[in-house]
N, C-alpha and C positions, 0 to 999 in steps of 0.2 A: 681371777674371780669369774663365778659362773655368769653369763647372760640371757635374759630371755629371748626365745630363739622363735618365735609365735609360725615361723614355717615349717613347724616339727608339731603346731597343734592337730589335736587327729581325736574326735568324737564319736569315730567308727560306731563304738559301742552302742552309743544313747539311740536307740531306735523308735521314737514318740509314736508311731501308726504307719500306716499304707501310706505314701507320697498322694495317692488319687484322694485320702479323706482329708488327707490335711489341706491340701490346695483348694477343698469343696469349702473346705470349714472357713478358711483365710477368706473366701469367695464372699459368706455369708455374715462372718465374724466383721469384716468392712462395711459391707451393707445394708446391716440390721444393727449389729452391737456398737460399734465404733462411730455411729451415725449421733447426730443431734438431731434429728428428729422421733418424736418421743413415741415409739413402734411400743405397741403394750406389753404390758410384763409378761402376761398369758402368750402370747406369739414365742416371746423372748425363751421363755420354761421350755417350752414345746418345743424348738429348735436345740434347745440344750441336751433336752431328752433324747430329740429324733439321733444325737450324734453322741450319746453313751454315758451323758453325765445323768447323775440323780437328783433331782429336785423334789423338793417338798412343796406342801401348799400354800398359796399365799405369800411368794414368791415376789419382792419387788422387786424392778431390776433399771435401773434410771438408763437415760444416754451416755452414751460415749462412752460405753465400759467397755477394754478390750482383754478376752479369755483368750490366752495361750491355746489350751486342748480342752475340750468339754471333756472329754473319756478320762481325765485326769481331776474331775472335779464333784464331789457331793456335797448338798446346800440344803442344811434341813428348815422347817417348816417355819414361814413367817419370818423372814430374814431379807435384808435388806441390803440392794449391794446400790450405793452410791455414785452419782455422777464421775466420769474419769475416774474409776475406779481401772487397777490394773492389776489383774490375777492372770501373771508370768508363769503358767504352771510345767511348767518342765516335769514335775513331779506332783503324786498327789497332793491336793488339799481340797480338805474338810472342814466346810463352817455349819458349827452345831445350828438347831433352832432358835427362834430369836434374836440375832444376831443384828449387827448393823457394821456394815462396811462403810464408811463414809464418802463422801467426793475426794476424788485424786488419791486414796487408799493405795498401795503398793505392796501383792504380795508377792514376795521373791522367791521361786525355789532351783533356781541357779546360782551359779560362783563359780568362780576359777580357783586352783589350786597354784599361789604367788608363791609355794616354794617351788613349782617347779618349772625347768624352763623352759616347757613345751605349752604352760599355762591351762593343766588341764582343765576339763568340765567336770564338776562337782554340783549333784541335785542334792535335793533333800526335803521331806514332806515338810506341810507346814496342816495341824491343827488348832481351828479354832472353835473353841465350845459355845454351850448355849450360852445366849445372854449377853456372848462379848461385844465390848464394841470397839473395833477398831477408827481412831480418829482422822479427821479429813486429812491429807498428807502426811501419813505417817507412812513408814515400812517395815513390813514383816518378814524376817531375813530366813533362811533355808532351813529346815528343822524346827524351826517355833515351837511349841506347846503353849497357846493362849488357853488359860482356865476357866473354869464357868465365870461368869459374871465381871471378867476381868474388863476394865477400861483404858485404853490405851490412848492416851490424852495427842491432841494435834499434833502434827509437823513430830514426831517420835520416832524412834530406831529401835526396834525391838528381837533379840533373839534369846535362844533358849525356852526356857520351862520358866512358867506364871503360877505365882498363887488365886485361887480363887477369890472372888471379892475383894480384888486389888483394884489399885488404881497404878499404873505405871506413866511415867513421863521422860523426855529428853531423847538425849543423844550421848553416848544408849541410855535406853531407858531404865529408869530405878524405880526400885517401889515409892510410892511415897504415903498413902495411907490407904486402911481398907473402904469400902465400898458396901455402906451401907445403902440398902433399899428401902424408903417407905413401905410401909404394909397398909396404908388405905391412898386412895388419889385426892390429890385437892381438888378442893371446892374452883369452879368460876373467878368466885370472887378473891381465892388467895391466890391463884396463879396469874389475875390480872393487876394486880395491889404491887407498886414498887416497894424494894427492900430497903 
């Protein structure tokens, strides 16, 4: 029977950038982004920017999130990326407008290939559209397609292709029903009123 041989692993291939931008990025990505101390969202954009990624406006972007490669990453408008949040981007990913990544969020676009037994490296994009929300400790595994409006409920394991105005839960995750939106906002008084 075959055996996994991991001294035969070789990623030659996967070339992420110049050694000099990534080691700048690691430099900055520790000292601004993976910090507990709460450096503004506007600094945070601008940094992302300065190093290749796309952001939009209104950009929130809490402590202790650690980005893999900015130049691997566009975040459209009014999107919110949550504490310990961890976007592993090996590969590109895309979170539509609106959005909300939560705390401790996990998006993955790495893997090994367990049939072989050099353990290859396997990427694969991961999009997320507008409106979605990914929940606090969930993971988003390589290839995703989250849909508009999708909800991807706490602590969840999520891969593949999402319907829109879903709600998804578990490990892995299943549909479990659609995802209706109010068309007006409550009042004061009914959001403060127990149910």
């Amino acid at each position: 029977m075959t055996k996994v041989d991991l001294s035969r692993f070789d990623n030659a291939w996967y070339r992420p950038g110049p050694v000099f931008k990534r080691v700048l990025w690691m430099l900055v990505n520790a000292w601004i982004f993976k910090s507990d101390l709460p450096y503004p969202s506007a600094l945070k954009v601008a940094l992302l920017r300065l190093f290749g990624a796309r952001v939009g406006q209104g950009v929130v972007i809490k402590p202790n999130v650690n980005i893999k490669y900015p130049w691997f990453l566009s975040i459209g408008d009014f999107t919110w990326i949550g504490e310990g949040a961890w976007i592993d981007n090996l590969a590109q990913v895309t979170i539509g407008a609106h959005a909300c990544i939560s705390q401790g969020a996990y998006l993955l676009t790495g893997n090994h290939d367990y049939t072989s037994p050099s353990f290859d490296l396997m990427v694969g994009p991961i999009v997320i559209t507008d409106g979605a929300w990914i929940g606090a400790k969930s993971i988003v595994l390589p290839g995703t397609e989250i849909a508009s409006h999708v909800v991807v409920a706490a602590g969840s394991v999520i891969g593949g292709k999402t319907e829109p105005y879903s709600i998804y839960r578990g490990c892995p995750a299943q549909w479990v029903r659609q995802r209706v939106l109010r068309t007006t906002e409550p009042s004061v008084a009914q959001v403060s009123q127990p149910s």
